[in-house]
C-alpha positions in Angstrom: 0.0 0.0 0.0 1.2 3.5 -0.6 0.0 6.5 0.0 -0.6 9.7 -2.2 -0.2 13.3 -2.5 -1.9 14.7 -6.0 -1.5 18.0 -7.3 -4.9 19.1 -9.1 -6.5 22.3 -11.1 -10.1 21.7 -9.7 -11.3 24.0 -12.5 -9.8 21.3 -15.2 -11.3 17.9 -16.4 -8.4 15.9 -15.7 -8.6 16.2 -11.9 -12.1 15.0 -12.5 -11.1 12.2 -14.2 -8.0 11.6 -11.6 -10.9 11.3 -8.8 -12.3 8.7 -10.9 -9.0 6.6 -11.6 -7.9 6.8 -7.5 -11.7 5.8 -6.6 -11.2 2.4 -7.5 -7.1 2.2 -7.0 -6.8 -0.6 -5.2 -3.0 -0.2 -4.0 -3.6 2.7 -2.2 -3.6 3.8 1.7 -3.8 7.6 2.1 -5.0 10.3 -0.1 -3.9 14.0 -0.1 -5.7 15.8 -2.6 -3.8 19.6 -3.0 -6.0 21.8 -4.8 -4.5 25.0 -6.6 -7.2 27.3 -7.6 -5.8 29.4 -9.7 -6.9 33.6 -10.0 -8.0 34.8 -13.3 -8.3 30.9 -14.8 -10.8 30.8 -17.2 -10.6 26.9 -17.4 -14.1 25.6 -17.6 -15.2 21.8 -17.5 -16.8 21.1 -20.8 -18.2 18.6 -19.1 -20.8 20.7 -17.5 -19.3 20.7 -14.1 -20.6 23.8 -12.0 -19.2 22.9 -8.3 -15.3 22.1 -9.2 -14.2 22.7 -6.3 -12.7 19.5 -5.0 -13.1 20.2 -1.1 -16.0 17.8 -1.8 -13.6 14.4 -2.7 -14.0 13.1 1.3 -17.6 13.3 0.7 -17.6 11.7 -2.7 -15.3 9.2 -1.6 -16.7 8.4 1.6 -17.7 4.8 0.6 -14.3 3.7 0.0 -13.7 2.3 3.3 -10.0 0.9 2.4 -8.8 5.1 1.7 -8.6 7.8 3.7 -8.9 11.0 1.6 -7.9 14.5 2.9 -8.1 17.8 0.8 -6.4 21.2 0.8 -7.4 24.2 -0.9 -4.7 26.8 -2.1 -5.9 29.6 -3.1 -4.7 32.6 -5.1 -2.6 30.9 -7.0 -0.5 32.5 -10.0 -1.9 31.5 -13.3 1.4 32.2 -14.4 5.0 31.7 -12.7 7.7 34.4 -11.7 10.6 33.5 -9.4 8.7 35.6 -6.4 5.5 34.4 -6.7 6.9 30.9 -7.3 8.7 30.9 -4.1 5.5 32.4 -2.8 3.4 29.5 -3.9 5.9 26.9 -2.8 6.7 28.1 0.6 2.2 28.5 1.2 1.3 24.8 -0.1 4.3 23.8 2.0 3.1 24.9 5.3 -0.3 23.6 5.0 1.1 20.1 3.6 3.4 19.1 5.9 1.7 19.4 9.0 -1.1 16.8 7.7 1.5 14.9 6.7 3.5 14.2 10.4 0.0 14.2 11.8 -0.9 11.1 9.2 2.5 9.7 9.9 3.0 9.9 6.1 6.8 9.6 5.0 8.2 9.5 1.2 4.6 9.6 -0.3 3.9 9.2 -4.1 3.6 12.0 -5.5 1.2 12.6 -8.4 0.7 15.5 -10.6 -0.7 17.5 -13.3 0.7 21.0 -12.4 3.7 22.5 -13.5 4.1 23.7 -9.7 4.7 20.2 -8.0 8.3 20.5 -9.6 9.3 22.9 -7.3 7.5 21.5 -4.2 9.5 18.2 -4.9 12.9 19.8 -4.6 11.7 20.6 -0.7 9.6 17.2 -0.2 11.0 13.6 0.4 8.7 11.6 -1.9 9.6 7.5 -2.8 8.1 8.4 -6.4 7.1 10.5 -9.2 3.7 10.3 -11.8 3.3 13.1 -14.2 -0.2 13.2 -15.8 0.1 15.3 -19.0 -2.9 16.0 -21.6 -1.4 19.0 -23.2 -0.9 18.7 -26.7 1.5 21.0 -27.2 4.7 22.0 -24.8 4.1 25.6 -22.7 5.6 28.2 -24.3 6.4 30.1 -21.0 9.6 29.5 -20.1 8.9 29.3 -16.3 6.6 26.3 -17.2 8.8 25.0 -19.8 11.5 24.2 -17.1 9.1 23.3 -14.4 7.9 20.4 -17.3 12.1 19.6 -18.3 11.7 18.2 -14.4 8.7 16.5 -14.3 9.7 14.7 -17.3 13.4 13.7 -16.0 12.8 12.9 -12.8 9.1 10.9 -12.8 8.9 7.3 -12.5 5.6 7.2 -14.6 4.6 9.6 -16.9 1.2 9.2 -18.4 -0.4 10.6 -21.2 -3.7 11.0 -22.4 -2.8 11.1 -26.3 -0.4 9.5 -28.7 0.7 12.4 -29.9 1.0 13.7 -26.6 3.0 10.3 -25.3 5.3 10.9 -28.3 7.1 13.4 -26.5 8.4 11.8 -23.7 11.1 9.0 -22.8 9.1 5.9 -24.7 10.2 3.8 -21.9 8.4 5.3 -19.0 5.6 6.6 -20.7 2.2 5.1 -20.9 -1.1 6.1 -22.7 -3.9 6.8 -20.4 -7.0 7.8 -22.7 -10.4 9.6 -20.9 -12.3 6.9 -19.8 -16.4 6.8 -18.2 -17.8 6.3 -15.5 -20.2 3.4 -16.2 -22.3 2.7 -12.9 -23.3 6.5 -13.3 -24.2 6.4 -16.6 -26.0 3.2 -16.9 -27.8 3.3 -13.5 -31.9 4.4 -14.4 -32.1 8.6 -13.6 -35.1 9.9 -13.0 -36.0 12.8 -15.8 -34.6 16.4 -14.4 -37.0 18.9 -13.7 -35.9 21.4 -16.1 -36.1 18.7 -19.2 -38.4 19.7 -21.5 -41.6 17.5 -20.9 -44.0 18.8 -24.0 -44.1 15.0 -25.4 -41.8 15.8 -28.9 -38.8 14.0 -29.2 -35.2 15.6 -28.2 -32.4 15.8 -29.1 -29.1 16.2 -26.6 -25.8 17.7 -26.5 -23.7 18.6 -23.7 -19.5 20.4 -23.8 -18.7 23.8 -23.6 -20.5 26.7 -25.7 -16.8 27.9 -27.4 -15.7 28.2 -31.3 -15.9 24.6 -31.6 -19.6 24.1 -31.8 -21.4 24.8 -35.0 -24.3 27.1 -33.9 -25.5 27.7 -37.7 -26.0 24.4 -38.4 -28.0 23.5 -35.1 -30.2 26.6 -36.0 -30.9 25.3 -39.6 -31.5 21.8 -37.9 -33.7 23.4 -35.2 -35.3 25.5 -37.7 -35.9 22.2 -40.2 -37.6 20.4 -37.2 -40.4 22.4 -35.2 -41.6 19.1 -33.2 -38.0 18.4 -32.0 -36.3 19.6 -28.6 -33.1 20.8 -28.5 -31.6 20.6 -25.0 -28.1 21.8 -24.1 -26.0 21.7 -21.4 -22.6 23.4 -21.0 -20.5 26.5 -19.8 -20.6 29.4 -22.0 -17.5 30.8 -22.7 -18.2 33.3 -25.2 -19.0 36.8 -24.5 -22.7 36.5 -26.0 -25.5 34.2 -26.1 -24.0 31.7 -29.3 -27.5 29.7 -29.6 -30.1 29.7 -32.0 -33.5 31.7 -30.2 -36.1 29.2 -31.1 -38.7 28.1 -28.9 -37.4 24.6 -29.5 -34.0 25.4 -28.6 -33.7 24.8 -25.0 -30.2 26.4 -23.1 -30.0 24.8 -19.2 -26.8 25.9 -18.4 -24.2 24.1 -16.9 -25.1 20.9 -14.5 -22.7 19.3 -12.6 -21.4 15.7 -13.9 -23.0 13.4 -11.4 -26.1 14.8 -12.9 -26.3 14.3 -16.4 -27.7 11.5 -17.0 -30.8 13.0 -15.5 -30.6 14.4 -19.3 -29.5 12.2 -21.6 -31.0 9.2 -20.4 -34.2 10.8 -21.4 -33.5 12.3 -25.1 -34.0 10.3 -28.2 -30.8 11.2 -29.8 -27.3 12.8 -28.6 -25.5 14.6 -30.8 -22.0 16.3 -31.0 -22.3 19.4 -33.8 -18.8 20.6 -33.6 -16.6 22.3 -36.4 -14.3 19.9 -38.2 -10.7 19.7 -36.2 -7.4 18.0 -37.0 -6.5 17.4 -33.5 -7.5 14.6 -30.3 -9.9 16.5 -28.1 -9.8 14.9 -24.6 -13.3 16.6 -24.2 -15.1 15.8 -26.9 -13.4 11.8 -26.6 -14.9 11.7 -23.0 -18.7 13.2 -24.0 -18.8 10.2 -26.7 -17.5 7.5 -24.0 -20.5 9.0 -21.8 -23.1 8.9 -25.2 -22.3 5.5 -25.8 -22.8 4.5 -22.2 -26.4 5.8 -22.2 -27.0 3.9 -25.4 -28.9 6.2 -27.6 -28.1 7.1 -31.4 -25.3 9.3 -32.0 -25.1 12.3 -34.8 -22.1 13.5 -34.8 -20.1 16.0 -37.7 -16.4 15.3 -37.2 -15.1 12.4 -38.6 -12.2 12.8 -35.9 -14.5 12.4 -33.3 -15.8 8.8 -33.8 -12.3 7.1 -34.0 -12.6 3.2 -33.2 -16.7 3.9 -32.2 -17.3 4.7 -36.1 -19.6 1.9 -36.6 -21.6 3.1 -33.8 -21.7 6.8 -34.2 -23.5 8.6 -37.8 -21.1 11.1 -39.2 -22.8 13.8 -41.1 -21.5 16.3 -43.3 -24.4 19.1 -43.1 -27.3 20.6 -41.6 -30.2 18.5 -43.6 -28.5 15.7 -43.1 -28.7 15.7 -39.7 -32.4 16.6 -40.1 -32.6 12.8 -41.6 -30.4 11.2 -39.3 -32.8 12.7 -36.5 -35.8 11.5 -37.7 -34.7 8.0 -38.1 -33.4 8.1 -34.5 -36.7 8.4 -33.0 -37.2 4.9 -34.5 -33.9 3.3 -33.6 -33.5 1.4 -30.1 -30.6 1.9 -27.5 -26.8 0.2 -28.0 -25.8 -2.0 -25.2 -22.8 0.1 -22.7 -21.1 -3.5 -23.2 -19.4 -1.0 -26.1 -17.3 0.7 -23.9 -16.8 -1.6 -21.3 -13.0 -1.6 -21.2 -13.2 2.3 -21.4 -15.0 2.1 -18.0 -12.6 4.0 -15.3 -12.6 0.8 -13.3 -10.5 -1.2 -15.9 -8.7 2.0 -16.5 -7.6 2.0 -12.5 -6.6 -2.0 -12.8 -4.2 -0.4 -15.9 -3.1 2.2 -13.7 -2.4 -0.4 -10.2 -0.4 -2.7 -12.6 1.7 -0.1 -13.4 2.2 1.2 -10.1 3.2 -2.3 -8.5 6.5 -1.7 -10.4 7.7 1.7 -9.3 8.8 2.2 -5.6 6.5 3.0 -2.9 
């Protein structure tokens, strides 16, 4: 058994999905979850998260008997490094770590991270271990960051990565691929229908990610527009600086819901769908949303052919606005895929992955 200390953004979806890999660790005695909420991050879940704050893991965690999970908050942290406010930073998530640590009795912890930060909190902590979590795509221009990374990457045991492309740029030979995964006792347990889901008797259709650039918002209003006795629910952050949906009356904007909630929604439309602008590259986001679709079970319209990957077979790829229309209207018809699909995408087999690996590096 070893025991943890994880570095997290609680306004990013990784640390989401790092709550769900350590849930069902196995291999694991104590938890310290250190949270860094950042000032002026405008990070948003696109997975509809509203409470990110991950003071809440003890609670969420609570049945795991075999764990005990404690979590800091550190507030106020740069967004971006100088040596002041780096020494700053270091010196404030020191004192508030170490004391829980003697009063745990926790010595040379594993240390496990996603921020750039935890480089320079190692170089004053005794740790048995290093596990660097990356799903950037690209390497940080900042030079601050770029050398915090240069450590991570040269002194980590594990480094895991949620992309090939992204795996491609570390040592091959400590380096494995850790893709999103989802969470299928919460998506395939029955939901009762939320109270804000349209409830007019017309079919509906579902998407949920954040409201950015990537959606196509012309093509959901012709869609909308071509089908009157459709719903058209979404879920999701904003993060443009004006409303981006079509007004219709059909057209129905909830906001953003927090994860554990959502399939209170899409267990309840006919159709999900995923109208995003084309794009060359892996999107972590729009990966996990599909794993979650597929889970739920109902027929998939989807617009980027990057999106589907190995679930092609399962998910309709369409090139324009009327042929969505048609791919809608045979939806209402078609019945509900078995979650058996992604079954070994589930974050309980990805957690056996991520124990195997850890039985080999020290504790």
């Amino acid at each position: 058994m070893r025991d943890l200390v994880l570095f997290i953004d609680s306004k990013r979806d990784i640390s989401h999905n790092l709550l769900q890999i350590v849930e069902s660790l196995k291999s694991i005695n104590q938890v310290i979850w250190v949270c860094l909420d950042y000032i002026d991050s405008e990070i948003q879940s696109s997975s509809c998260l509203t409470d990110t704050k991950h003071l809440n893991v003890v609670n969420r965690l609570a049945h795991n008997r075999h764990t005990q999970h404690i979590c800091i908050e550190i507030t106020h942290v740069p967004s971006h490094f100088t040596d002041l406010n780096r020494h700053t930073t270091v010196n404030r998530v020191l004192d508030t770590l170490r004391p829980i640590l003697d009063s745990k009795k926790i010595t040379n912890p594993t240390i496990w991270t996603s921020e750039f930060i935890a480089a320079d909190i190692c170089e004053h902590l005794q740790s048995s271990s290093l596990i660097y979590l990356c799903d950037k795509e690209h390497p940080s221009s900042d030079p601050v960051a770029e050398k915090q990374e240069q450590y991570l990457i040269n002194h980590s045991d594990v480094i895991f990565g949620t992309s090939d492309d992204i795996c491609s740029r570390f040592p091959a030979n400590k380096t494995y691929l850790l893709q999103q995964g989802v969470d299928l006792k919460l998506f395939c347990r029955p939901a009762d229908r939320a109270s804000d889901f349209p409830n007019n008797g017309r079919p509906t259709a579902g998407f949920y990610g954040n409201l950015d650039n990537s959606v196509d918002y012309q093509l959901l209003m012709i869609v909308a527009l071509h089908l009157p006795h459709w719903n058209f629910v979404v879920l999701g952050y904003n993060s443009l600086p004006f409303y981006p949906l079509p007004k219709l009356d059909n057209v129905y904007y909830l906001g953003p819901k927090n994860h554990q909630t959502l399939p209170r929604y899409s267990q309840h439309w006919q159709a999900s769908i995923l109208p995003t602008l084309p794009s060359k590259h892996y999107s972590a986001a729009k990966h996990a949303t599909l794993l979650e679709y597929l889970a739920v079970g109902a027929p998939i319209i989807a617009t980027d052919h990057n999106v589907a990957g190995r679930f092609s077979k399962y998910v309709n790829i369409v090139e324009n606005a009327r042929e969505m229309s048609e791919a809608l209207v045979h939806a209402a018809y078609e019945p509900k895929c078995s979650a058996d699909i992604v079954f070994s995408d589930s974050w309980q087999v990805r957690s056996r992955y991520v124990d195997n690996i850890l039985q080999v590096i020290p504790k």
